[in-house]
C-alpha positions as CSV (number, residue, x, y, z in Angstrom):
1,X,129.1,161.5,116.8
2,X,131.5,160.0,119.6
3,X,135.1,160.9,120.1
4,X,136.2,157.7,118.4
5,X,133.9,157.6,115.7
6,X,135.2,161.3,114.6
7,X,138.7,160.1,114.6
8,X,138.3,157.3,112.3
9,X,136.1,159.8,109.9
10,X,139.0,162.1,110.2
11,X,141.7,159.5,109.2
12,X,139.2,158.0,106.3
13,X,139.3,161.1,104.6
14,X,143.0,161.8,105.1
15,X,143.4,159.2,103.2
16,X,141.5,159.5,100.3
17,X,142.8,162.9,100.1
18,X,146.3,161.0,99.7
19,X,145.0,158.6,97.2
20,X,143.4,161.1,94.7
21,X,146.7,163.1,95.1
22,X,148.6,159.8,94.5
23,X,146.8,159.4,91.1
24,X,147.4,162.6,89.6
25,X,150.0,162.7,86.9
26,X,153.0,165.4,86.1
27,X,153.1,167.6,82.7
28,X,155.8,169.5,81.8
29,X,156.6,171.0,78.4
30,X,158.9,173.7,77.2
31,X,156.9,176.8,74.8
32,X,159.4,178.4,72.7
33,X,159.2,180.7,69.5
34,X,160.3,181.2,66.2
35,X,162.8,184.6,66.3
36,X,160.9,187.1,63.7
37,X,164.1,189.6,63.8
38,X,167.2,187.1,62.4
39,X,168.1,186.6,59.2
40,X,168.4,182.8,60.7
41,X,165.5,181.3,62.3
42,X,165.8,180.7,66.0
43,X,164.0,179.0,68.7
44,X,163.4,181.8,71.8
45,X,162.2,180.8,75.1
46,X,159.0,183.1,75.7
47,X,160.3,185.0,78.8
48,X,158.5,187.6,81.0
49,X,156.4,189.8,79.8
50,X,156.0,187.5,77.0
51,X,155.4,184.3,79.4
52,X,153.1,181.5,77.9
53,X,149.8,181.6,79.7
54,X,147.9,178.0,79.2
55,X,144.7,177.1,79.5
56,X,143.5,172.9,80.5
57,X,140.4,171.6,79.2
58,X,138.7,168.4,78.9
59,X,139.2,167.0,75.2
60,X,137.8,168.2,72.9
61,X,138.4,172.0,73.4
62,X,135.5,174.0,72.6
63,X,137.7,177.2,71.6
64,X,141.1,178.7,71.0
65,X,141.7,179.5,74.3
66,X,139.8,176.7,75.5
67,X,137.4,177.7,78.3
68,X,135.9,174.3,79.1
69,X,138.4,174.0,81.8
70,X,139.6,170.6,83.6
71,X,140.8,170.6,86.9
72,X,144.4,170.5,87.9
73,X,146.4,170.1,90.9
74,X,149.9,171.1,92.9
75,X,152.0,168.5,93.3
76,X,150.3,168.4,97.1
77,X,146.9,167.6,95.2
78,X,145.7,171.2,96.1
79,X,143.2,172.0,93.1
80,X,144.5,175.2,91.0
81,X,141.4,177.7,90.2
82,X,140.8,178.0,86.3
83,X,142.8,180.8,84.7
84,X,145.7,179.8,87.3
85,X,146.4,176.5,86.0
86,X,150.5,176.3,85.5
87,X,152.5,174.8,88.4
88,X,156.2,176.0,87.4
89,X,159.2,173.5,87.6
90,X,160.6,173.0,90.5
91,X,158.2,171.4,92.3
92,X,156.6,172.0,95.0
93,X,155.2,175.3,93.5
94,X,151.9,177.1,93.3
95,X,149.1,177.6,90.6
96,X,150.1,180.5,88.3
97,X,148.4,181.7,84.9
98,X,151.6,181.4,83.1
99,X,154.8,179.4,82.7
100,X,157.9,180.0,84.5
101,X,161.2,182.7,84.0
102,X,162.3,180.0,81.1
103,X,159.1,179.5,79.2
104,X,158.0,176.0,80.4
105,X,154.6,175.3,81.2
106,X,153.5,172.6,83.4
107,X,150.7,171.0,85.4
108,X,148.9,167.9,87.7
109,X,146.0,166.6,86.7
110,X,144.3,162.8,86.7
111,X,145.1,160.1,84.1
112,X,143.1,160.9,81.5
113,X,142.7,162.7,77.8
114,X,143.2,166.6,77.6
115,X,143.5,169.1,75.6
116,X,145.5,173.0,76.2
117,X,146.1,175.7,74.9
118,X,148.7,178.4,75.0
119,X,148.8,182.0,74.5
120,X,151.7,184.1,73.8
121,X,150.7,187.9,74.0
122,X,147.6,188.0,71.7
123,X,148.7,185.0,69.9
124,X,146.8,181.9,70.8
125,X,147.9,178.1,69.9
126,X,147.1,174.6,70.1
127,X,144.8,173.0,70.9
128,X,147.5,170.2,71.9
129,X,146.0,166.9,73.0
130,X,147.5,164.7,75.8
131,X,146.5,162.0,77.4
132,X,148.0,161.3,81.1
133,X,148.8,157.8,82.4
134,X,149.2,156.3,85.5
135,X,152.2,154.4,83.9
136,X,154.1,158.2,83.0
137,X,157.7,157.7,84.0
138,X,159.4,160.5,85.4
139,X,163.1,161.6,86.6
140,X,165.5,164.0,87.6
141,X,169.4,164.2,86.3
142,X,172.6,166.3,85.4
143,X,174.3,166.5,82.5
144,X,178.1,166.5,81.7
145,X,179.3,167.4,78.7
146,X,176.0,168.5,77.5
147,X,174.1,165.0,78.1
148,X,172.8,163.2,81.0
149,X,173.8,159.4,81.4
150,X,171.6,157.1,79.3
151,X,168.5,156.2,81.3
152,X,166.5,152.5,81.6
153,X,163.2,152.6,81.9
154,X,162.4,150.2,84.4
155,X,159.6,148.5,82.3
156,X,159.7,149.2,78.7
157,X,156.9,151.1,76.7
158,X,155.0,149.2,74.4
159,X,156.4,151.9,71.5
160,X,158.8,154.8,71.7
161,X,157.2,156.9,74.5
162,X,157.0,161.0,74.3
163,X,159.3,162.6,76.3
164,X,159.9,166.1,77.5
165,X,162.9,167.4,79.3
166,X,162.7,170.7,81.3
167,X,165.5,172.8,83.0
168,X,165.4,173.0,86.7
169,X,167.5,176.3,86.4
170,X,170.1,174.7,88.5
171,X,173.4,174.0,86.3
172,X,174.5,175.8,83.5
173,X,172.5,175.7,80.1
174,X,172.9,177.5,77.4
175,X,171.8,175.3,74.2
176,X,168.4,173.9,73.4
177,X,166.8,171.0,75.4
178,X,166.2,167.6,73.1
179,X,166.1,164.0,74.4
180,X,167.0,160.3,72.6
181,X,164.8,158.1,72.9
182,X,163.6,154.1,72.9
183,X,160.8,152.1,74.3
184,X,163.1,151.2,77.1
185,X,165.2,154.2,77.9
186,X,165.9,157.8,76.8
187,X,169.7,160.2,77.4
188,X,168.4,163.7,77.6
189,X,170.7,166.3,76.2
190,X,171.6,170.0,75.4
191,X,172.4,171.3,72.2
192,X,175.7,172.8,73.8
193,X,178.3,170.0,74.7
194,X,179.7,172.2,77.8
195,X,176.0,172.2,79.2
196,X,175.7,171.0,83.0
197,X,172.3,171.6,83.6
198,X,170.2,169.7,85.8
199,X,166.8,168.7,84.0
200,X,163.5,166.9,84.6
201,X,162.2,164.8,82.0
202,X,159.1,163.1,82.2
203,X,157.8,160.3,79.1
204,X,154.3,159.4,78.5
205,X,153.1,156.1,76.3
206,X,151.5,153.2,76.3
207,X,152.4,151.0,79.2
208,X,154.0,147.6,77.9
C-alpha cells in the first residue's frame, strides 16, 4: 500500500467513525424514589451510595436486570463496555455503572427500540422501553422564576412528544423537575418558582 493510498484509507475511516457517531441519539432521564420515612409521600433523588445503576438491552429484555446488553456510546461515539453503560449530564463525560450525584441516568446509543433497567440497592425496576429517533429534539436553557422561556420545536411532532428535563447542576434548584408540553413546543419548569437552574431537556416522538 503506497503513501497516497494509506492516506485516503485513513481519511475514509475517519469519516465513518464521524457518521456512526453522528447517528447516535441522547437519553437522559431523572430516577427518583418514593420517601418510606414521611408521614407524606415524597419524591427523593437516589443519591450516592444509593445511585441508580442501569442496565441497556436490546428490546425485549430477557431479565430484571437485563443482561442482553446493547451497545452504547459517549457523546464522542466511544463505545461504553456493558456494566458501564451511564454517561452522566454534562456532557462530554465518561461510561459509568450508575447515574450521576442527582440521580439521573443517561446514555448514547443508535436510533432504535430498547429496553433498561434500573437498580436501586437490591431493588431492581423496569424494564422501560424506548425507542430512539434520529428526529429526537434536544436543548439547553435557564429558568427564571422557576420556568425556562417557552420553547418552538422547529418542526412539530406528529403527537405530543415525551420529554425529559435534567439539571445541569449549574443554577440553583431546589423543587422537582416537570416540563409542559405540545406537539410543537414544551416550557420546562421547577416545582419551586425562585428556581434558576439551568436544565437539559431532550423530547422523543414521532417525527411530523
Amino acid at each position: 500500500m503506497n503513501a497516497k493510498t494509506s492516506v485516503l484509507t485513513f481519511a475514509l475511516m475517519l469519516l465513518v467513525c464521524s457518521f456512526a457517531r453522528g447517528q447516535n441519539v441522547r437519553y437522559s432521564a431523572s430516577f427518583p424514589s418514593i420517601s418510606s420515612t414521611t408521614s407524606t409521600p415524597w419524591l427523593i433523588a437516589n443519591i450516592p451510595p444509593n445511585s441508580p445503576k442501569i442496565a441497556v438491552c436490546n428490546s425485549p429484555a430477557n431479565a430484571l436486570p437485563c443482561t442482553n446488553f446493547a451497545t452504547t456510546y459517549t457523546s464522542a461515539g466511544a463505545a461504553c463496555p456493558n456494566g458501564s453503560q451511564d454517561t452522566p449530564d454534562p456532557q462530554p463525560s465518561a461510561c459509568q455503572p450508575i447515574g450521576d450525584a442527582q440521580g439521573n441516568i443517561g446514555f448514547w446509543a443508535a436510533p432504535g427500540k430498547y429496553d433498561y433497567t434500573v437498580c436501586v440497592g437490591t431493588n431492581c425496576f423496569g424494564p422501560y422501553t424506548i425507542t430512539l429517533a434520529a428526529s429526537d429534539k434536544n436543548g439547553t436553557c435557564t429558568m427564571s422564576s422557576g420556568q425556562c422561556a417557552a420553547i418552538t420545536f422547529t418542526t412539530a411532532y406528529a403527537t405530543t412528544p415525551t420529554c425529559t428535563v435534567t439539571w445541569t447542576g449549574t443554577g440553583t434548584l431546589t423543587g422537582f423537575l416537570s416540563s409542559q408540553r405540545t406537539s410543537s413546543g414544551l416550557q420546562p419548569k421547577s416545582s419551586v418558582n425562585s428556581d434558576t437552574a439551568v436544565v437539559d431537556w431532550k423530547c422523543q416522538g414521532s417525527p411530523n
